[in-house]
C-alpha positions in Angstrom: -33.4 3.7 9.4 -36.6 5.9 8.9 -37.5 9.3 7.7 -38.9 11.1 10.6 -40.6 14.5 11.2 -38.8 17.3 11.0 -39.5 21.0 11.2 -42.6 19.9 9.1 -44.1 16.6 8.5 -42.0 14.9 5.7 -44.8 14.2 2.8 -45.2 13.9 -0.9 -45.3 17.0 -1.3 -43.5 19.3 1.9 -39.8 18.7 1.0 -40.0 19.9 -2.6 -40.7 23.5 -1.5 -37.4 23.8 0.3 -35.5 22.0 -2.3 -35.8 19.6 -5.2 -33.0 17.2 -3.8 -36.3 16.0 -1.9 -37.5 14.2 -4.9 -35.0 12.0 -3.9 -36.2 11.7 0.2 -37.5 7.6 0.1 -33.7 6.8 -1.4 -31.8 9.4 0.8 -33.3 7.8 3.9 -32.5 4.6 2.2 -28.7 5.4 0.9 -26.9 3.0 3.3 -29.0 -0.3 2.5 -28.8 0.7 -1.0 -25.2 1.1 -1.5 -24.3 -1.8 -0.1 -27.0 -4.3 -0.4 -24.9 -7.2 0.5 -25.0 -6.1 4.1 -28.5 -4.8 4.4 -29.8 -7.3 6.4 -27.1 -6.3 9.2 -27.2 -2.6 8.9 -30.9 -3.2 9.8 -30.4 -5.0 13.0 -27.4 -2.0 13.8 -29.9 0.7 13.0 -32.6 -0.3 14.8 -34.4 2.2 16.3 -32.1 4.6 13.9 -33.9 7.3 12.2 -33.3 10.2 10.4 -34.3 14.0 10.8 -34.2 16.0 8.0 -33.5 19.9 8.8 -35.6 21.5 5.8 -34.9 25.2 6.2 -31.2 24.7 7.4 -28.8 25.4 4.6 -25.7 24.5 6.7 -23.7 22.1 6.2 -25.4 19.5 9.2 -24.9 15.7 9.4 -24.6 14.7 13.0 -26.1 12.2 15.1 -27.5 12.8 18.6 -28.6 9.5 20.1 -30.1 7.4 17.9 -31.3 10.8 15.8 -29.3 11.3 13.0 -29.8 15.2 12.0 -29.1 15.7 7.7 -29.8 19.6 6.7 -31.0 20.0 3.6 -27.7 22.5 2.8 -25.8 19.7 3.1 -27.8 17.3 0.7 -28.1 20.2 -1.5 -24.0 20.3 -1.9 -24.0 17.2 -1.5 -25.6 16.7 -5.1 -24.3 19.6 -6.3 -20.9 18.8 -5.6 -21.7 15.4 -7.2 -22.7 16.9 -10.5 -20.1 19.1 -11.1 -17.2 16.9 -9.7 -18.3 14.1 -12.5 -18.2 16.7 -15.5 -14.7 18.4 -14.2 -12.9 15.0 -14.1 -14.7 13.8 -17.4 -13.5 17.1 -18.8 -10.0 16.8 -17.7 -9.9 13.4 -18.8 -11.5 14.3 -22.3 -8.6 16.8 -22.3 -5.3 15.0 -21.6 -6.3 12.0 -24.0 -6.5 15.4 -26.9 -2.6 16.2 -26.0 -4.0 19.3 -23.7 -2.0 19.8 -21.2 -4.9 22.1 -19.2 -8.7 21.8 -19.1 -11.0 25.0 -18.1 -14.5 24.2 -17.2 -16.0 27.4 -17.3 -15.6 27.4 -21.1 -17.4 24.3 -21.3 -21.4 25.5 -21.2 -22.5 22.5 -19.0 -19.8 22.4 -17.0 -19.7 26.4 -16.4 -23.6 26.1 -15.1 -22.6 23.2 -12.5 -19.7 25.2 -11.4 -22.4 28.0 -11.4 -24.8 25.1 -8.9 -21.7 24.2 -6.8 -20.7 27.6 -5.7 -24.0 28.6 -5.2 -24.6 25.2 -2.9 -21.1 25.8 -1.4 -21.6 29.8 -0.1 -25.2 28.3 1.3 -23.7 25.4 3.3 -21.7 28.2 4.6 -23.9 31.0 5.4 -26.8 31.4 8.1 -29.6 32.5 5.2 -32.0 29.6 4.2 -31.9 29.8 0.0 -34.0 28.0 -2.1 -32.5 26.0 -5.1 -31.6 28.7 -8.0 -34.8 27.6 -10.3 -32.5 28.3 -13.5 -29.2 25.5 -12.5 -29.8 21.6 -13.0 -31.4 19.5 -10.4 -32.3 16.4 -9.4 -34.6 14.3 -10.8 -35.8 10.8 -10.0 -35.5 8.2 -12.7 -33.4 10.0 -15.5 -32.6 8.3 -18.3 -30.0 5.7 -17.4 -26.4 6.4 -17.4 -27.5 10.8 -18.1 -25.1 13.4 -16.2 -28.3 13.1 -13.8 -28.1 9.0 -13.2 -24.2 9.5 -12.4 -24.8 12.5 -10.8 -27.4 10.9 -8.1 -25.3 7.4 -8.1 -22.7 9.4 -7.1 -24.7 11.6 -4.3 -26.6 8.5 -3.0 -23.3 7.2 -2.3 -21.8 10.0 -0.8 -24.7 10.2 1.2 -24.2 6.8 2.1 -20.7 7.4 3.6 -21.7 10.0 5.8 -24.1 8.1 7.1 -22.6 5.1 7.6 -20.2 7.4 9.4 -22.8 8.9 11.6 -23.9 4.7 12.6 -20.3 4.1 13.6 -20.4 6.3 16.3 -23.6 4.8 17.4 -22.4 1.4 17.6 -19.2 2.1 19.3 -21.0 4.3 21.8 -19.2 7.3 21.1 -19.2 10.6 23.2 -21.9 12.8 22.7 -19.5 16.1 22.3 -16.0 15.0 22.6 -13.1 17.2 22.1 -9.5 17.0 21.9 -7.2 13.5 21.1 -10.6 11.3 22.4 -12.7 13.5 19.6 -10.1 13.0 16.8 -9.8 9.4 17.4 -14.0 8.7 17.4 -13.6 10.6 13.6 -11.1 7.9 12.6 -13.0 5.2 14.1 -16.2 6.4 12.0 -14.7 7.0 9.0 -13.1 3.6 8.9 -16.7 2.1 10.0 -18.3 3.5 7.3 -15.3 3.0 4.6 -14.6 -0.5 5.3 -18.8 -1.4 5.3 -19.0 -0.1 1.6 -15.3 -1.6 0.5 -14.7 -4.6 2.6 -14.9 -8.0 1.5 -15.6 -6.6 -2.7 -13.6 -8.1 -5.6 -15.8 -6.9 -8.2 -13.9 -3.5 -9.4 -16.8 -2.0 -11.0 -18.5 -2.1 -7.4 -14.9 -0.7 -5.8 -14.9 2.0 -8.7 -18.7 3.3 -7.6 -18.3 2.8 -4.0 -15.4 4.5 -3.7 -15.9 7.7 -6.0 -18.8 8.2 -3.9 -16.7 8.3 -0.7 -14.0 10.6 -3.1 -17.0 13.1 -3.5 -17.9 12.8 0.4 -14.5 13.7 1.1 -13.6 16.8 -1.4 -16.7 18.0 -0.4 -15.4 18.4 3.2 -12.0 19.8 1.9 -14.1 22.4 0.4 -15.9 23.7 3.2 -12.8 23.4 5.0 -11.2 26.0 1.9 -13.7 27.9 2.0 -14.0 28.8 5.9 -9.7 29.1 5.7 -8.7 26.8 8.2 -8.6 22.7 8.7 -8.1 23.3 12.3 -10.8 22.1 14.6 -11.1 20.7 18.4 -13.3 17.8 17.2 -12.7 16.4 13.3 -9.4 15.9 12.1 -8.3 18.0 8.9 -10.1 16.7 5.7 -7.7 16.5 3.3 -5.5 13.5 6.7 -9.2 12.3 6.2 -9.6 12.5 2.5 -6.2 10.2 1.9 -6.7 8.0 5.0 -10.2 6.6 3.8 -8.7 6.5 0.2 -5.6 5.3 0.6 -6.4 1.3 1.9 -7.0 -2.0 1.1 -8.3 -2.1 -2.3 -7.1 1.5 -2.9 -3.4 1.3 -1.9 -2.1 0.6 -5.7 -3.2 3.2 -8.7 -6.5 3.3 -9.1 -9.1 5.6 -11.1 -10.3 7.0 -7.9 -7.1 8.6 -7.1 -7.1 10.3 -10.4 -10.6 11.7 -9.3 -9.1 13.3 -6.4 -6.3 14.6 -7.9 -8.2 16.2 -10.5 -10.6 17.8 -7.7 -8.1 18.3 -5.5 -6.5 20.3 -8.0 -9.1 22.2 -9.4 -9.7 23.4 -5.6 -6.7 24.4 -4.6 -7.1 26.7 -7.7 -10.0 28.1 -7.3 -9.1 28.9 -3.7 -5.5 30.4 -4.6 -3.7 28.4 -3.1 0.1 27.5 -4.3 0.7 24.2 -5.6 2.4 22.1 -7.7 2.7 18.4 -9.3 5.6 16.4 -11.1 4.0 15.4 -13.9 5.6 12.3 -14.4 4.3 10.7 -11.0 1.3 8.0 -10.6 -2.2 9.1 -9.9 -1.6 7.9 -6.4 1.4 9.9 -6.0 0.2 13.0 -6.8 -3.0 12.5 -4.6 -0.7 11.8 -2.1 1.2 15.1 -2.9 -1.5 16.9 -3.1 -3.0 16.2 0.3 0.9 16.5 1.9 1.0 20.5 0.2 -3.1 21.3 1.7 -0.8 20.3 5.1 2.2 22.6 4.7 -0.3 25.5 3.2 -2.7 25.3 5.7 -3.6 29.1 6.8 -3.6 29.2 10.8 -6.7 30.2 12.7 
């Protein structure tokens, strides 16, 4: 899987004036092999021919595949890392929180976790507008080789792995020959059949839990990105994707995942913090498992749902 041209050659030097995410390109195009570098040398002969096309002055949210061309927008990497940032310091906040006997945590009176919330939103009203915006020059962004184990190492660990899902998604519809532009049942069952593609390459066959733990956070953060966008627009209707919070506990809710785990008090944290943000009623017993509230959680973003 290669970098290809784009609107402009990708260089050393091109991408970085559309965003600083680009720093990152070598390992973007990389993110699959790199995540799971058991299975490398099989993802190689799957991908053959593979390569990806990076949309520089898109800020939408676009990760699709036509062919064997698999479009990324830099929008989408932008929230993408964005979303990675911020979703790591709200949960260590929370978590910081409940183990000091609070029983509420607010970010935006935390300095460095007001200016993510300050990058996300930003990243999120871009991935859903028309108007190419270049990264605000003021927020955080990437950098390559931060210090190890910084808010910047997590945060591009976690993105790189995100990043990874999605396009592991994108190569399960190329290997099972998917329809170019279903719709309907046929279009909701491809989704499923992707998102387990890409799930089960980064989960099956591990036993080591610090593995599961990054793995799967990465595909957490993949996932409440998705619900976002889907808050944001108002609806989880669509002809061709099922709703993101069904997709959100499907691919987290399996195998390794089925019993409590810290991933599930990720999402519940982010699920929460979401549902806030977008006003919308909810509420949690708080005497039930991580993995029952998750589940709750993604049961009351059903019932809530506004109509188109």
């Amino acid at each position: 899987m290669e970098a290809n041209d784009c609107e402009e050659p990708i260089g050393a030097e091109i991408p970085l004036k559309c965003s600083p995410v680009f720093q990152l390109a070598n390992e973007i195009a990389q993110a699959p092999f790199r995540a799971a570098p058991e299975k490398a040398a099989s993802l190689k002969d799957m991908t053959a021919g593979v390569y990806v096309k990076f949309l520089l002055t898109d800020s939408r949210f676009v990760f699709d595949v036509s062919g064997k061309e698999i479009r990324v927008s830099t929008g989408a990497l932008n929230l993408l890392w964005a979303a990675s940032y911020a979703y790591w310091l709200i949960y260590q906040g929370y978590r910081s929180a409940q183990q000091n006997g609070c029983t509420e945590y607010n970010p935006s009176m935390d300095a460095v976790a007001s200016e993510a919330l300050r990058l996300y939103e930003w990243s999120l009203n871009a991935a859903m507008g028309s108007k190419f915006e270049l990264w605000p020059s003021t927020l955080p962004h990437p950098q390559p080789n931060p210090v190890p184990e910084s808010l910047l190492a997590v945060a591009n660990e976690l993105f790189l792995v995100a990043v990874a899902w999605i396009f592991l998604h994108e190569v399960g519809h190329v290997t099972y020959d998917h329809t170019a532009e279903p719709i309907g049942p046929r279009a909701l069952q491809e989704e499923q059949e992707a998102d387990k593609f890409a799930s089960d390459w980064l989960l099956n066959g591990l036993s080591d839990e610090a593995l599961i733990q990054k793995r799967s956070l990465g595909i957490a953060a993949a996932n409440v990105v998705l619900v976002a966008l889907d808050l944001g627009v108002g609806t989880f209707h669509s002809k061709t994707h099922p709703p993101s919070y069904e997709r959100a506990h499907r691919n987290l809710r399996f195998r390794q995942l089925e019993e409590e785990h810290m991933v599930h008090a990720f999402m519940t944290v982010l699920l929460q913090f979401h549902l806030t943000v977008f006003e919308r009623e909810h509420q949690l017993s708080p005497d039930a498992p991580f993995h029952g509230m998750f589940d709750d959680l993604c049961f009351q973003l059903g019932r809530n749902q506004k109509p188109r």
